[in-house]
N, C-alpha and C positions, 0 to 999 in steps of 0.2 A: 380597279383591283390590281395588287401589287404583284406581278411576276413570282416571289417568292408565293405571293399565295396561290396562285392559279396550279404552278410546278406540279408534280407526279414526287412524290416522297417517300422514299420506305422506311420505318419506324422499327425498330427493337420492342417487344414488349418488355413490359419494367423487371427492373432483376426481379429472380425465379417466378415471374410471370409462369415463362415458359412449359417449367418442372410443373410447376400447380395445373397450366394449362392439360400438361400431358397426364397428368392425374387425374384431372376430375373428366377428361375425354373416356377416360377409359376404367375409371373407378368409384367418380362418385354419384354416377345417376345409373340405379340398377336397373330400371326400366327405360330403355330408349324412345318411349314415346312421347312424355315428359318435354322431350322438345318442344313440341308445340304448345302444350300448355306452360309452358316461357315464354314464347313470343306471343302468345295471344296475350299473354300479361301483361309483357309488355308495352304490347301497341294498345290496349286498351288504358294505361299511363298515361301513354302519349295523347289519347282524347281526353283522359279526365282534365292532365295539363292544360291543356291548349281552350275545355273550355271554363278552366278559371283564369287562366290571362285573360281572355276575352272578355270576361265580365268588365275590366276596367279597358280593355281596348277591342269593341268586337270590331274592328275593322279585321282581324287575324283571322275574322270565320269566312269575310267575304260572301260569295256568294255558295261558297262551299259548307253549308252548314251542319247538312245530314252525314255525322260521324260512321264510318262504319270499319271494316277491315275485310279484306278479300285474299282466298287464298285459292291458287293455281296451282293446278299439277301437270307436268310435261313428262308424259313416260318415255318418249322416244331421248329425250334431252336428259332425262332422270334427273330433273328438277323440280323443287316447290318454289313458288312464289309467294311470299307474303306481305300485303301492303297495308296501308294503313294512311286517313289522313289527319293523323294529330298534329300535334307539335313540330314533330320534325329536328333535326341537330341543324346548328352552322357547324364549321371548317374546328373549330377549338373543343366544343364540345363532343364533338366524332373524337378525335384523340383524347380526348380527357375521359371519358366513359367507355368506347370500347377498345383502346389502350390499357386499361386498367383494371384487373380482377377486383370485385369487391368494391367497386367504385360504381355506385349508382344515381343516375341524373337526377331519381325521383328522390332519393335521399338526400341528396343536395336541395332540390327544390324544396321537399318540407323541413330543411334547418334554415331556411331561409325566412319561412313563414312564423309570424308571431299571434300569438292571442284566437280570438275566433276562425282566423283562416287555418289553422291545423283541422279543427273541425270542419270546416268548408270542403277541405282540396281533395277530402275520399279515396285516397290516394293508398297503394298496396307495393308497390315494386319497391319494395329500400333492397332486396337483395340482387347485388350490381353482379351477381355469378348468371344469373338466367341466362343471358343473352349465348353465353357458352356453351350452356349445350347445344345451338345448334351444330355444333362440331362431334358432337356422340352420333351424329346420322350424316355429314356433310363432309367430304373430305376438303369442300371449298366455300368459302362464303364470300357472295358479293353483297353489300348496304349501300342505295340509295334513297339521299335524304336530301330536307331541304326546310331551313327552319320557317315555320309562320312569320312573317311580319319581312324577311327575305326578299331579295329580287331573287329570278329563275337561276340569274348566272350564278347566283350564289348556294348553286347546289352542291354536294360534296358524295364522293364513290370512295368509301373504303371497302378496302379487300383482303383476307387470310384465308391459307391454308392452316392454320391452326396450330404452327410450327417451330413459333417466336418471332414470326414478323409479321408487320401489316403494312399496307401502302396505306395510302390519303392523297385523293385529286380532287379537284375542283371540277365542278360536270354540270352543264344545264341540267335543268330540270324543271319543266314547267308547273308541276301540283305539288304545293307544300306536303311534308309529313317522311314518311318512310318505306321504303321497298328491302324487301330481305329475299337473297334468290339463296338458295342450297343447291350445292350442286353434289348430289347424294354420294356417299361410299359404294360400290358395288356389294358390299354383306347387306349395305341397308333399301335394296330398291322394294320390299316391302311397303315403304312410305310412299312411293310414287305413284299411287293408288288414289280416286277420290272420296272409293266407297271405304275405306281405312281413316284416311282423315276426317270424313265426318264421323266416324263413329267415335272415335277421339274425341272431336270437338267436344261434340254431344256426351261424353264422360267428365270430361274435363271443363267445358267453358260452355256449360248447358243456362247457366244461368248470370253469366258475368253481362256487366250492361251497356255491351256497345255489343249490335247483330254481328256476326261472324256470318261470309257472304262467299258461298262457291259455286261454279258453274250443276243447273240442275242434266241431269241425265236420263237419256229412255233407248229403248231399244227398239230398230223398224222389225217389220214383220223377217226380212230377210238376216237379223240377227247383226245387224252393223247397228254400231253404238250413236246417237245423236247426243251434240250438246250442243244445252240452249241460253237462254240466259244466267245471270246472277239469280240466285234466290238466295233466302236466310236461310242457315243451318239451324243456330241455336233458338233457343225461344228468346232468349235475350231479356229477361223476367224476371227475377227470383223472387219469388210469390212471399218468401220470409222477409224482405223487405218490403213491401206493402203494410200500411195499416193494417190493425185487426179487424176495423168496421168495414173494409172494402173485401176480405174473404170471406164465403161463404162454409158451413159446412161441409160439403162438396168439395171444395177445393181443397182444404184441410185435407178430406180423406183420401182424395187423390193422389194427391205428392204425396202421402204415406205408404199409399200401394206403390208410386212410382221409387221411391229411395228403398222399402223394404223388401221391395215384388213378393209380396204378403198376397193374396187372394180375399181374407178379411180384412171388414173394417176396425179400425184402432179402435179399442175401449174407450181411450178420453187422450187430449192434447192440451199444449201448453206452448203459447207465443209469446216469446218475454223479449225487451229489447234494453240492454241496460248502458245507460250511460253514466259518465263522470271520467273519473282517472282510468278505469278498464271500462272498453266500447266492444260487445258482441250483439247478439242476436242470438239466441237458439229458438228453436223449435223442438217439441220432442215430443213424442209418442210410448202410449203403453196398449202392447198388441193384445190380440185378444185369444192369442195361441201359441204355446210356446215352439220353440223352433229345435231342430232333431239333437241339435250339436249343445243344448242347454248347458248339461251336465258336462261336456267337455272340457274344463276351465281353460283349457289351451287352443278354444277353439276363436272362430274370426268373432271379432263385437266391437260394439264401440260405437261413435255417433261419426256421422259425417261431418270432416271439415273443408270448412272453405275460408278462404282468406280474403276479402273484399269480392265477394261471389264467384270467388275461382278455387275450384277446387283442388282438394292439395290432397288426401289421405278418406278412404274410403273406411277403416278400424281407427278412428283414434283410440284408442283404451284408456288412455289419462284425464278423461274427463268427466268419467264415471268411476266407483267401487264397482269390484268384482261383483257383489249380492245385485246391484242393479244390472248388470248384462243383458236383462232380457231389453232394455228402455233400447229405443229406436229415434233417430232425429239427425237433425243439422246442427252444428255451431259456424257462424261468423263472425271470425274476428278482422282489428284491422292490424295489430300490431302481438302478433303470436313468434316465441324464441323458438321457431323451425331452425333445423342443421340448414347447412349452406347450399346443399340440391333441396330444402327443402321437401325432402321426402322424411323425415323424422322428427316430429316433434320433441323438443328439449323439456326436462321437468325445471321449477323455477317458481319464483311464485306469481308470476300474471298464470299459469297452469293451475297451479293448486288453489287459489284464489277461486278462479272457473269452476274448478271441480268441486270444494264445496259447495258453492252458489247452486250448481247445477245438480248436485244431490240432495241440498236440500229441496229443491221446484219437487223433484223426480218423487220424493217423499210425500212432499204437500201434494200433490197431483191424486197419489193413494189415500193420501187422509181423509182431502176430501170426495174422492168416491166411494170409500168405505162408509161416510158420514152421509152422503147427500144419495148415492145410488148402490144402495147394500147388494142388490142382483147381480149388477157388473164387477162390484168388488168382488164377490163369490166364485166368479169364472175366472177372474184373475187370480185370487189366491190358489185357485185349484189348480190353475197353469203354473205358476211361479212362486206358492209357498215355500218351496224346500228351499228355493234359493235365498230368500228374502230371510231367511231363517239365520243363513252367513253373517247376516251385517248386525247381530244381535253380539257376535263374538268382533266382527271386523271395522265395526265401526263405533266406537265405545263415545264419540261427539253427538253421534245422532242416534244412540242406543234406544230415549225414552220414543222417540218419535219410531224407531222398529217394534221396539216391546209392542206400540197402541196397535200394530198391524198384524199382529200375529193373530192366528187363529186354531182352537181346539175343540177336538169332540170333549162330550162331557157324558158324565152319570147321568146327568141331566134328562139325557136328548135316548131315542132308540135307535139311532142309526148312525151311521159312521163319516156325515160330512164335520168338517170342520167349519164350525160356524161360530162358537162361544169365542169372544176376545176378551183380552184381562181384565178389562172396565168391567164388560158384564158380570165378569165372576166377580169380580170384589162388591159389586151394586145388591147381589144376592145372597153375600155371606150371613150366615147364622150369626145373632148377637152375640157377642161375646168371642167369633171366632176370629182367630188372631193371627192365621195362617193360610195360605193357598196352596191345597191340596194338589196334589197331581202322579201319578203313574204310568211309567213306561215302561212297553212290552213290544215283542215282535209284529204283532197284529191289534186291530183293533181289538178284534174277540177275545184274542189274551187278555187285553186289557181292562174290557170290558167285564170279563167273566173272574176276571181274579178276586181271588177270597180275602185279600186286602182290603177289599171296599165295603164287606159285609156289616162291618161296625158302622161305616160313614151311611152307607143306605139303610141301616135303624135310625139313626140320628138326624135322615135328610141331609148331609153335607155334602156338594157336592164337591167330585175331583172330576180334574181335567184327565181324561186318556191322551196318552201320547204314544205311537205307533210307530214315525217316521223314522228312517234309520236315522237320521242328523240329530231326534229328539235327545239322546242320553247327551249327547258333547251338547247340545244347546243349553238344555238346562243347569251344566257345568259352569256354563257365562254367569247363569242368572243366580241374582242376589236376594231383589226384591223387587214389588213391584207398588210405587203408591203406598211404601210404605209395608206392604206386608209383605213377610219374608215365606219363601217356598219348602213346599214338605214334601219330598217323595215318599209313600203312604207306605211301600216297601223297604225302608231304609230305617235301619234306628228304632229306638224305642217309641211308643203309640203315644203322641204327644196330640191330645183335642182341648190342652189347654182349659179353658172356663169351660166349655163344652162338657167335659165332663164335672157330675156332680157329686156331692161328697159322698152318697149312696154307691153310684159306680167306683169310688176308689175303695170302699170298702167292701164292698162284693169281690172285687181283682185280688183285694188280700185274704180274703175266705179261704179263693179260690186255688192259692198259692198254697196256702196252707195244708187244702184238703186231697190234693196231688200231688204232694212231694215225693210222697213214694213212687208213685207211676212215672214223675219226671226223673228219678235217679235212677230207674230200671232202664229208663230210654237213655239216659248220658252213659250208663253204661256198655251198653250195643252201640252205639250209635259214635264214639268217643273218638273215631278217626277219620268221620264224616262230617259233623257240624261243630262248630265251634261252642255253642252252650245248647241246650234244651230251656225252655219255659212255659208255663202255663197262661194265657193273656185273654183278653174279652173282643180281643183282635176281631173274632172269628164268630160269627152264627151259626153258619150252615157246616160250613169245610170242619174238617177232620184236624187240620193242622195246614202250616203256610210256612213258607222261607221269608228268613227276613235277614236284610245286610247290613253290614256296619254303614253309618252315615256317610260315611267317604269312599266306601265301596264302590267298584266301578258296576254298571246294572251288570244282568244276565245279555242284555242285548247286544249291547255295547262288545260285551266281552266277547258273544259268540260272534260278532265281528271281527274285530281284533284278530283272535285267535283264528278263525276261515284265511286270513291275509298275510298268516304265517308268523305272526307276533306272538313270543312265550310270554307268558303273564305270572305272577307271581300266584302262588296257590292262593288261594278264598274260602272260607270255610264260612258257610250264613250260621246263623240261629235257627231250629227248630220250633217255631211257637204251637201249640199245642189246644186245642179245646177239648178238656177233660170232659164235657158234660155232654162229647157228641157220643151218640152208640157203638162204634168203633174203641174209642178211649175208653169208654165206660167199661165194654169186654173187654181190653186188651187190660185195664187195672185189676179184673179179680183171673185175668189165668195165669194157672202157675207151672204150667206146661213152659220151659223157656224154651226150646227150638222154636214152639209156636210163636210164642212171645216174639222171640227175635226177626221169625218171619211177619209178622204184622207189622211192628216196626220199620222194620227194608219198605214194605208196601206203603206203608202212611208215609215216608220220609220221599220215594220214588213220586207220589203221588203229589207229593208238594212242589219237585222238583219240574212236572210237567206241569203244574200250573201258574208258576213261574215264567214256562216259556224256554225252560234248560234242557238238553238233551242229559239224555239216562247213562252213567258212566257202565252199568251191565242191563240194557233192556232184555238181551235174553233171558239175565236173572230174576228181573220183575216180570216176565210173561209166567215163567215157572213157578213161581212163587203166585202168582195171580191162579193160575191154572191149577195149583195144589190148595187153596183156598175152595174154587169152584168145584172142585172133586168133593170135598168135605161135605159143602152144602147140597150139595144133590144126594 
């Protein structure tokens, strides 16, 4: 070896190395523990490397074959140690790679590789910044290395303070691969801890595939610390790479409780591994209970990611729509556009590519439990109906596949789950009907009990009740479904299409006829309250019913809106009337008009509360109620 090479050197890092260096030390990893899950990255490179040369030269493994990495802590010294026996650098590649921001050995190595070996080398570090952070926690770094296939002399010792310079010596070294010592900051002697760095690991590199290996620890009875051997930290595992026939149920449910610390078991999961031009992994789960922060749209979600089993991000949010939040899981990628610390994933399309893909499993996953296990769908919807409700308006590519998942009460049913989905209703439509019914109200009972329905339950037709506050803006999305278009039963004129028969159109016109008087008595009281009066077959039982323009926003809606401080523009409904109930009947032959007027207030109030609206004078309609009851007694 040549004098020149043996020498002690000190190197400039390349222009604005330095500036960059002094930036990302101190700006662009906001969490400083992040160190180690870099270096474990990248010594875990360094074995993947070392055991694909080997494949065509295993003389590089020697007798050294069992890959591992080991990491020391010296609190008295406030240093970490960490080692590794992969690959290892010579003398040119030490300066070429940690000389170099942005310059990574493992990205070199796979532009190197053609055809089948890019799939082979399994390889994750193309970002040549990792190795710098250990200067976020270090105010000194020493690297010894020693490439495979090397003599010992030809070991190499770089060293920086972090500050725009680096040395390079040539240093014995008898075990190929690499040794990284920090020699901590005094703000950071937090890390000089082992029970810190395992916990770390075990965040960070719980499942990446070469053991991570630290002295284990126990305490004697007099309270002095022993340390004993090397043991494994991590499991060294990641169960999502496994076959599907080698996990059991069991294990499924386990790493579900483990990544969601859920206490239940997951309703149903999904192991998908795909390959071609984009290579991941996910795994994903649908819980079986929704969690506090649901409804918080700004709250934590997202699936875990990791990037060739090392984890990077605990929320990714870009890999899902907002309506799925509640889904739970992993993705592994090998080739994801993270920022340069890696702590933020970039949108782009290998992202959105993913995130279809993965909305649609997330979707199929629901179809077919709604299809194959209707019980577990049940508990599902009831946890995460309201949400799954969003992607009806938010996701207009996957709209028909949300439409099939929705679910409503109905006329149908006596009780208030939501069970009816649109298939079903349209499977049991009336011949000839041409439409799919539905009404929303603040409650179910409103709903249920509204005088709207009273013509549909003569005729058997059923409507869907809808209750939920998200109901009036959901049904704002919807057009049609399968072809038939949506009726709110409250809105617009009584359209039963073929349903009705030529007998019913001319009873409605009788009926028109034969209270015209009684309906101009009422447009007259009534002319700065409702927008028309009319006579309709709307009605069996009830006295009279509100009804709105078709474009009208509901009563529910509004009295939303308007609680959260929103003016809304005045609304005036229609008065529909049944002239042939006992009410109408006496309120058509008195001629008493105070009386008059006050019947009218009471039937108009009366329609008003069974709508679901509050009363613009209830103390007037108590009065008015209570001067009624005086009469009859």
């Amino acid at each position: 070896m040549s004098d020149q090479a043996t020498q002690k050197e000190t190197r400039g890092f390349q222009t604005e190395v330095s500036k960059l260096l002094h930036l990302m030390i101190h700006s662009l990893y906001s969490n400083p523990e992040i160190f180690l899950r870099e270096l474990i990255s990248n010594a875990s490179d360094a074995a993947d490397k070392l055991r694909f040369e080997a494949l065509s030269r295993p003389e590089l493994l020697g007798n050294d074959t069992e890959l591992k990495i080991w990491i020391e802590v010296d609190k008295d010294a406030n240093t970490i140690t960490l080692r590794d026996n992969g690959i290892g650098m010579s003398r040119q590649e030490v300066i070429d790679n940690l000389g170099t921001i942005a310059r990574s050995g493992t990205s070199e190595f796979i532009k190197n590789l053609s055809g089948d070996q890019k799939k082979d080398a399994q390889l994750i570090g193309q970002f040549g910044v990792g190795f710098y952070s250990s200067f976020v926690v270090a105010e000194r770094v020493e690297v010894l290395t020693r490439r495979a296939g090397l003599s010992e002399a030809e070991g190499v010792k770089w060293e920086s303070g972090g500050e725009g310079e680096f040395s390079v010596e040539s240093v014995e070294k008898a075990d190929r691969g690499t040794t990284i010592i920090l020699h901590l900051r005094p703000t950071q002697t937090e890390f000089a801890d082992s029970w810190r760095l395992k916990n770390i690991i075990h965040k960070y590199a719980e499942h990446i595939a070469i053991p991570v290996c630290m002295h284990s620890e126990s305490w004697k009875e007099d309270g002095e610390r022993e340390v004993g051997d090397f043991e494994v930290v991590n499991k060294a595992s990641a169960m999502w790479t496994r076959p599907r026939n080698e996990i059991s149920d069991d294990d499924y449910k386990a790493f579900y409780q483990h990544i969601s610390h859920d206490f239940d078991e997951p309703l149903a999961w999904s192991h998908n591994k795909v390959e071609g031009n984009l290579e991941y992994t996910s795994l994903l789960y649908l819980p079986k209970r929704a969690p506090q922060d649901l409804y918080h749209r700004d709250g934590v979600r997202g699936l875990k990611l990791y990037v060739q089993r090392v984890f990077i991000m605990d929320d990714a949010e870009q890999f899902l729509p907002m309506y799925l939040r509640f889904a739970k899981g992993i993705v592994d990628s090998n080739d994801l556009p993270l920022n340069v610390s890696r702590e933020l994933l970039q949108s782009g399309k290998v992202v959105d590519s993913m995130k279809s893909a993965l909305t649609r499993r997330v979707l199929d996953m629901l179809t077919q439990m709604a299809e194959n296990k209707p019980e577990d769908y049940a508990v599902c919807w009831a946890q995460f109906g309201q949400v799954l409700k969003e992607g009806v308006a938010e996701d207009h590519a996957n709209q028909d596949k949300v439409l099939k998942l929705l679910r409503f009460a109905s006329s149908h049913t006596t009780d208030t789950i939501q069970s009816v989905s649109l298939a079903d209703y349209v499977g049991r439509m009336k011949e000839g009907q041409e439409k799919i019914y539905y009404i929303t109200a603040d409650s179910w009972a409103a709903a249920s009990q509204s005088p709207h329905l009273e013509v549909f339950r003569k005729k058997g037709v059923e409507v869907l009740l809808l209750s939920d506050r998200l109901d009036e803006w959901l049904m704002s999305h919807l057009t049609q479904f399968e072809g038939k278009s949506f009726q709110h039963v409250a809105k617009g004129d009584l359209d039963l299409g073929k349903l009705s028969s030529e007998e019913d159109k001319q009873a409605e016109e009788k009926l028109q006829e034969e209270s015209q008087s009684l309906v101009e008595r009422l447009k007259a009281v009534l002319a700065d309250k409702v927008e028309a009066v009319k006579a309709t077959q709307r009605l069996t039982d009830s006295p009279a019913c509100l009804v709105r323009s078709q474009f009208d926003m509901g009563a529910a809606l509004r009295q939303m809106l308007e609680a959260s401080g929103q003016k809304l523009p005045e609304s005036k409904p229609t008065l529909e009337i049944n002239p042939q109930h006992p009410l109408l009947a006496r309120m058509a032959v008195t001629t008493d008009d105070n009386r008059f007027e006050n019947l009218a207030l009471i039937v108009l109030d009366q329609a008003t509360l069974a709508e679901g609206s509050a009363l613009a004078d209830p103390a007037g309609y108590v009065k008015r109620i209570n001067s009624l009851l005086g009469e009859l007694a």
